[in-house]
N, CA and C atoms as a LAMMPS dump frame, in Angstrom:
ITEM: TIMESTEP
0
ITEM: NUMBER OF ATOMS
321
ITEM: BOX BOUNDS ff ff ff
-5.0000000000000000e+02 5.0000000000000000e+02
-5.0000000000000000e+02 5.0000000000000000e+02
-5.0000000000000000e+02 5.0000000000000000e+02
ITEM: ATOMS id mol type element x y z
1 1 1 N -463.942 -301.817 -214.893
2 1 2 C -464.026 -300.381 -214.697
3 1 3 C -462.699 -299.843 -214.158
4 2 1 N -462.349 -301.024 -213.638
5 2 2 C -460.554 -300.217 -212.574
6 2 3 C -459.732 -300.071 -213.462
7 3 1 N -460.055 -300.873 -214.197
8 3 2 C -459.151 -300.984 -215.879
9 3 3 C -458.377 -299.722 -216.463
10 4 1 N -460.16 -299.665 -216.619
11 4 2 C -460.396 -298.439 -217.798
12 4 3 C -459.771 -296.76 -216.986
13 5 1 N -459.874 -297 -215.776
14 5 2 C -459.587 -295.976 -215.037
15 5 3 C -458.124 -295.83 -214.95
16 6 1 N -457.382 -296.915 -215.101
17 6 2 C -455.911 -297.424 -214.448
18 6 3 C -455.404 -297.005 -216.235
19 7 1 N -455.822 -297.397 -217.54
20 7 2 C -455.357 -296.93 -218.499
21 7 3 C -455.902 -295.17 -218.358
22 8 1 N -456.73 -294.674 -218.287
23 8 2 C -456.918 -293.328 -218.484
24 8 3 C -455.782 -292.908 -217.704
25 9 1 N -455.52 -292.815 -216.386
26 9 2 C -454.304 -292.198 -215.627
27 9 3 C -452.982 -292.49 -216.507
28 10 1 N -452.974 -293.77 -216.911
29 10 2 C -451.372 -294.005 -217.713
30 10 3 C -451.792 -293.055 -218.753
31 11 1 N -452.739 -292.696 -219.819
32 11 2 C -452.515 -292.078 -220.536
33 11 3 C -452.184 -290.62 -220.35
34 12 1 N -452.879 -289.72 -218.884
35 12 2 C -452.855 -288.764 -218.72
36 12 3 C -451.334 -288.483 -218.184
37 13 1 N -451.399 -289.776 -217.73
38 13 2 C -449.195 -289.45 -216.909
39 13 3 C -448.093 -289.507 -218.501
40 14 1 N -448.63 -290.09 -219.308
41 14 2 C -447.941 -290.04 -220.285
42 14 3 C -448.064 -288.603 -221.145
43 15 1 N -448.763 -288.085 -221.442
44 15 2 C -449.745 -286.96 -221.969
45 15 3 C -448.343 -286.165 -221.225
46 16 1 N -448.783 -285.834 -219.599
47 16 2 C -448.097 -284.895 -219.211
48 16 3 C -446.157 -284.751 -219.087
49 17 1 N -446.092 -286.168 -219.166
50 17 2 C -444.046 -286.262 -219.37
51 17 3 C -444.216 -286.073 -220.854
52 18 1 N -444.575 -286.384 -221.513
53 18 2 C -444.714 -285.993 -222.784
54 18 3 C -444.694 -283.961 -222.964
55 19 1 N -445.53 -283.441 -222.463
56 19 2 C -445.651 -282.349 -222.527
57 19 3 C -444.062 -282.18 -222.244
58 20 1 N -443.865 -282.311 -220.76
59 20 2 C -442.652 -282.151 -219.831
60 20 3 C -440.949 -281.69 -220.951
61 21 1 N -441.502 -282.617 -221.767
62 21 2 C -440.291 -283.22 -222.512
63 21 3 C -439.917 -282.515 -223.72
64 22 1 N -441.004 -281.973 -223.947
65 22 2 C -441.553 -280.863 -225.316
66 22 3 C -441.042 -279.258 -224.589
67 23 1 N -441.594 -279.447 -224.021
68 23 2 C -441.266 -278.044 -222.994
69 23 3 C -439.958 -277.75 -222.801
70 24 1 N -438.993 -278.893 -222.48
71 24 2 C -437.881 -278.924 -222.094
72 24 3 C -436.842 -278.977 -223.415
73 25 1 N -437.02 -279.846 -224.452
74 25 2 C -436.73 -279.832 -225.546
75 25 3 C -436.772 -278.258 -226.067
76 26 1 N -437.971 -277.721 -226.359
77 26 2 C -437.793 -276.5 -226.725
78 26 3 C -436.922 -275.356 -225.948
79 27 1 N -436.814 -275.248 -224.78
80 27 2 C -435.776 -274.806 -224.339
81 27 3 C -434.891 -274.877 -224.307
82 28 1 N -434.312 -276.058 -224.971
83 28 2 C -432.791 -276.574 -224.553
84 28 3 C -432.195 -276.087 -226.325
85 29 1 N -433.359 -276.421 -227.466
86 29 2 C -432.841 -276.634 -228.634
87 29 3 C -433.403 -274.961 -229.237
88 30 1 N -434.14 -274.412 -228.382
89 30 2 C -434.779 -273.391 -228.935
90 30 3 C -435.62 -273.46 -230.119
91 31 1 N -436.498 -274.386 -229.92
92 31 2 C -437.691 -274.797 -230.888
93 31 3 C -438.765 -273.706 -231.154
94 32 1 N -439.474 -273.416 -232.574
95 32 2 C -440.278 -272.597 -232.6
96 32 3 C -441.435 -273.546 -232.071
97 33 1 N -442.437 -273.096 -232.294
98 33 2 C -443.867 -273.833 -231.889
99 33 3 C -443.957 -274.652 -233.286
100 34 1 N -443.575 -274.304 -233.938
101 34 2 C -444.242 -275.153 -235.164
102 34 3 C -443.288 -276.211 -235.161
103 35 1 N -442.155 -276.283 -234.97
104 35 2 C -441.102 -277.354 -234.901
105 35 3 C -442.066 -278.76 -233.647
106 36 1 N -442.138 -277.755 -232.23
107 36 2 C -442.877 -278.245 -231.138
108 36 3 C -443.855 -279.552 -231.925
109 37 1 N -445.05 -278.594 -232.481
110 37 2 C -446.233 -279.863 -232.946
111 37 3 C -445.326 -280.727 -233.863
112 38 1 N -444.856 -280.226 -234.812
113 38 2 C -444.361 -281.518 -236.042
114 38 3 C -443.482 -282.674 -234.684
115 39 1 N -442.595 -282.298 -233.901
116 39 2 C -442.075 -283.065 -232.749
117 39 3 C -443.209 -283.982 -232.463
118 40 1 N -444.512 -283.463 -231.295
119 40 2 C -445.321 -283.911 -231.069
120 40 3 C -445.857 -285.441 -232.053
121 41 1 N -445.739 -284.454 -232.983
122 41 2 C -446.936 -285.448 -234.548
123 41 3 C -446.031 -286.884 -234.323
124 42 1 N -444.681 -286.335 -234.554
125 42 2 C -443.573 -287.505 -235.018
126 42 3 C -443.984 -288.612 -233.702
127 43 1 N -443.931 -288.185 -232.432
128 43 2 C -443.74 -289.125 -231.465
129 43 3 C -445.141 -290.116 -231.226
130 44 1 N -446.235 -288.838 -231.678
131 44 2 C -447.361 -289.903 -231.702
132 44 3 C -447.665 -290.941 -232.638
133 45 1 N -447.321 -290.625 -234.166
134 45 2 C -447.009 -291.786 -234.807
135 45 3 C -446.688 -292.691 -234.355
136 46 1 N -445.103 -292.23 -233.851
137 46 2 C -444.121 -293.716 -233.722
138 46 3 C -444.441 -293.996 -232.235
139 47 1 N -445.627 -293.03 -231.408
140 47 2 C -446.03 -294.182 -230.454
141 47 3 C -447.324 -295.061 -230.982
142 48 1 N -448.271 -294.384 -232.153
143 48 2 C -448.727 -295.69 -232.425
144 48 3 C -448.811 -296.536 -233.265
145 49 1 N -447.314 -296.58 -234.171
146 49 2 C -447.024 -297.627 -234.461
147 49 3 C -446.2 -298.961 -233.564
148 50 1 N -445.813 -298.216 -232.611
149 50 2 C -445.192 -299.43 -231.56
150 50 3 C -446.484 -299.954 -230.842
151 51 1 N -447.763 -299.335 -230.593
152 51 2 C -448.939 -300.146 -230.303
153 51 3 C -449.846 -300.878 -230.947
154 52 1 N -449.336 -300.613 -232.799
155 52 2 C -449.861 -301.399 -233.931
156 52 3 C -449.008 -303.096 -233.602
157 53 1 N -448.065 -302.476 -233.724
158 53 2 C -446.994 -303.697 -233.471
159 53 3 C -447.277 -304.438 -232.187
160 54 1 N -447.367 -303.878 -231.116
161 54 2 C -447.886 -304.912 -229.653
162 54 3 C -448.99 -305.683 -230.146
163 55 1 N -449.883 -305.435 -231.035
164 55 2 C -450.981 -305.467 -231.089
165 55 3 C -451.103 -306.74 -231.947
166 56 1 N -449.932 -306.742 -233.127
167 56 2 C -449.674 -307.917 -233.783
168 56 3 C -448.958 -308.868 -233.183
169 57 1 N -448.116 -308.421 -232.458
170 57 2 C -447.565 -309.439 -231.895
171 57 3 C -448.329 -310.411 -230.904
172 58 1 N -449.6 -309.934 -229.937
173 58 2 C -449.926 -310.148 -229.295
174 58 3 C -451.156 -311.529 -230.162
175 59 1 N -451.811 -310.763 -231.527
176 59 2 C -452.132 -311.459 -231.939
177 59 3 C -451.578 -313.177 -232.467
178 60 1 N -450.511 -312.425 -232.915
179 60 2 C -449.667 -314.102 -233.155
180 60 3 C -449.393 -315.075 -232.107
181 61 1 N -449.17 -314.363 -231.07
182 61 2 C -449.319 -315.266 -230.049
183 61 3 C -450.124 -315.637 -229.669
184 62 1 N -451.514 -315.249 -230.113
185 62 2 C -452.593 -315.885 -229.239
186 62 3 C -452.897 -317.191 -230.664
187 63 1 N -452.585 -316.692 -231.746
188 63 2 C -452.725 -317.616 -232.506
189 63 3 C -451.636 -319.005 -232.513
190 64 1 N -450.857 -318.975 -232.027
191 64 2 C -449.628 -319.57 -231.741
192 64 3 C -450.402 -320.748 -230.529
193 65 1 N -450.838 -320.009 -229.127
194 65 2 C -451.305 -320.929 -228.268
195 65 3 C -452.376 -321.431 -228.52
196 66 1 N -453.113 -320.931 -229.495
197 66 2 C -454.353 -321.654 -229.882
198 66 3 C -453.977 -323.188 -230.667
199 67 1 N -453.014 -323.128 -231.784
200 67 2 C -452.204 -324.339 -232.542
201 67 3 C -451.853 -325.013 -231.088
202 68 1 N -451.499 -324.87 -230.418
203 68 2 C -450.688 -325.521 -229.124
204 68 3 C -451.815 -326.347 -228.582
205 69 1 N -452.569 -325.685 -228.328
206 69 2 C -453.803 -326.417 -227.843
207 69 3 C -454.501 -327.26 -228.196
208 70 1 N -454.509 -327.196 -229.689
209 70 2 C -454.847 -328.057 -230.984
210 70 3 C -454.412 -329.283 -230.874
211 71 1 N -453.2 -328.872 -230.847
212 71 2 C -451.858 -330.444 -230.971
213 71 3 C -452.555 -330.729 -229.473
214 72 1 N -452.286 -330.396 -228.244
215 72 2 C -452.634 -330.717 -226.742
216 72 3 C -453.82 -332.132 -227.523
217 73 1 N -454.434 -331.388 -227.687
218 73 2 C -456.229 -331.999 -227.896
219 73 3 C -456.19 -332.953 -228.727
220 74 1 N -455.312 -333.216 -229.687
221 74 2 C -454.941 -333.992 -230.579
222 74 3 C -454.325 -335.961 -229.524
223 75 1 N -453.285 -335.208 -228.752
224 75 2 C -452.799 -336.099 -227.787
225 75 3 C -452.882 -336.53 -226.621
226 76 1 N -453.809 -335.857 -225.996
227 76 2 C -454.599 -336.056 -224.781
228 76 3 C -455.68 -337.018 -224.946
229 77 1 N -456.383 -337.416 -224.334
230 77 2 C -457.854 -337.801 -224.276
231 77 3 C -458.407 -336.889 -223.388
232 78 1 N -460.238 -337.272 -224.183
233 78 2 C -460.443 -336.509 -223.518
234 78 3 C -460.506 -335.199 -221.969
235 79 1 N -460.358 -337.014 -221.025
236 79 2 C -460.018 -336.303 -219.934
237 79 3 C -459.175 -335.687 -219.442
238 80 1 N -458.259 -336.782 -220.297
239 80 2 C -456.409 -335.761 -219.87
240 80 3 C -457.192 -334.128 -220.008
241 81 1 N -457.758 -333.86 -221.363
242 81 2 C -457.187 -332.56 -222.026
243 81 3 C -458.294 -331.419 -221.242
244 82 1 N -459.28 -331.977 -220.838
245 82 2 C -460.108 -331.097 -219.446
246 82 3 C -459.559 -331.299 -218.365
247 83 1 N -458.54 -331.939 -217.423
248 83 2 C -457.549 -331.516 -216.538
249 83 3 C -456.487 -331.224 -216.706
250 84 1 N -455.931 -331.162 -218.14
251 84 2 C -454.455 -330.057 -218.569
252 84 3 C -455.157 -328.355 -218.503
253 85 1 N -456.553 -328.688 -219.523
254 85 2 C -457.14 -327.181 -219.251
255 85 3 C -457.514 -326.868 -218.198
256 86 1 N -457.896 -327.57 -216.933
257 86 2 C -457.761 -326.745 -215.688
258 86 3 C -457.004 -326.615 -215.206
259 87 1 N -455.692 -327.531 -215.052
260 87 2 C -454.031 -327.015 -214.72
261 87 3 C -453.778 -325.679 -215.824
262 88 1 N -454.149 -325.719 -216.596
263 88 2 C -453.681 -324.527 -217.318
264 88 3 C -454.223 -323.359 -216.838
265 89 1 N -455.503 -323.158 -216.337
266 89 2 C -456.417 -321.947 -216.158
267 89 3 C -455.79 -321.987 -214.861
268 90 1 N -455.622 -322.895 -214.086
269 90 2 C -455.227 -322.572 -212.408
270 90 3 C -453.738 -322.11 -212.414
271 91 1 N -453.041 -322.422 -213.062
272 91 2 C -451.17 -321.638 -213.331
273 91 3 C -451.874 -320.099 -213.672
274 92 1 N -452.334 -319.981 -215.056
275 92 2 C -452.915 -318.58 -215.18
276 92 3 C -453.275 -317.457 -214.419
277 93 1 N -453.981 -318.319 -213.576
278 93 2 C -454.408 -317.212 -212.322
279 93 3 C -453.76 -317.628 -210.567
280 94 1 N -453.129 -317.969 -211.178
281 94 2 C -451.377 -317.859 -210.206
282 94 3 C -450.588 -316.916 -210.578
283 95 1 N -450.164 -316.837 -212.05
284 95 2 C -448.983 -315.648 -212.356
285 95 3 C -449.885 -314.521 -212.107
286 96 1 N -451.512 -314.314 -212.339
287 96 2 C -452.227 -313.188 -212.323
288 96 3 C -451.974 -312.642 -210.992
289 97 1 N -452.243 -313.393 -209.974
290 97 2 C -451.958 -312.779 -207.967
291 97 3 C -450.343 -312.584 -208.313
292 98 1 N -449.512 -313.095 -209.01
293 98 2 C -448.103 -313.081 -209.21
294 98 3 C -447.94 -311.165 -209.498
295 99 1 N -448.404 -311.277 -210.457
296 99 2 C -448.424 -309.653 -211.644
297 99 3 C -448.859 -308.758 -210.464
298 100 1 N -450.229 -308.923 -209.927
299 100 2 C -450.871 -308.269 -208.93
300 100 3 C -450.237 -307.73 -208.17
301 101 1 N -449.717 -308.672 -207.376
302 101 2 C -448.876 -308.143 -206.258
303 101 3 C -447.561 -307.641 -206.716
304 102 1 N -446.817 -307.818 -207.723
305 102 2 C -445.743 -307.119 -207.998
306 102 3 C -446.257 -305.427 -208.23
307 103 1 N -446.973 -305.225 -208.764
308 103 2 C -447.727 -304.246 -209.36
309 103 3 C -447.981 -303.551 -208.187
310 104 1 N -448.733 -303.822 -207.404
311 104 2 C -449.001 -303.528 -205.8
312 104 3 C -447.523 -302.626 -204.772
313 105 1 N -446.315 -303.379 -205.191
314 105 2 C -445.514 -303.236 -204.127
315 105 3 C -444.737 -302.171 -205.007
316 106 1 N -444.652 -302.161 -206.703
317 106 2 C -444.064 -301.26 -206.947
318 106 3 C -444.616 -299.898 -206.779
319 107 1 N -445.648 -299.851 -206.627
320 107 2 C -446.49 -298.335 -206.152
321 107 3 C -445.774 -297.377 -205.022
């Protein structure tokens, strides 16, 4: 739920420098309104094609560590490869308090 709350604010802080920027743009370049939206249109595209793209990329990588894991499982035994996967899950949620607290102090 903190999530979902923590993306709604990024979207609304973005929304409004966005406005900011439109506003300011048109003053500076003397934009009609109709110039304004086609501006607008352009930036939302190409903001969501740069989130199409995170989106693939993110995928390949998860497909990437999944092969990784494969091979792991391949060369482990069993047990090795259920205490590499809990060394793995316990690093994970190390960088996570890592992210956290960076996140925390930049506020």
């Amino acid at each position: 739920m903190a999530k979902i709350k923590n993306l709604e604010a990024k979207h609304q802080n973005y929304e409004a420098k966005q406005q900011e920027r439109l506003a300011k743009m048109k003053t500076d370049l003397s934009l009609t309104d109709a110039q304004v939206v086609k501006i607008k249109e352009l930036q939302d595209k190409k903001r969501a094609a740069k989130a199409e793209e995170m989106k693939m990329q993110r995928q390949e990588m998860k497909t990437k560590m999944q092969k990784s894991d494969e091979d792991m499982k391949q060369i482990l035994s069993p047990e090795q490869y259920t205490k590499w996967k809990e060394m793995k899950k316990q690093k994970m949620a190390e960088h996570k308090q890592i992210r956290k607290a960076k996140m925390e102090t930049a506020k």
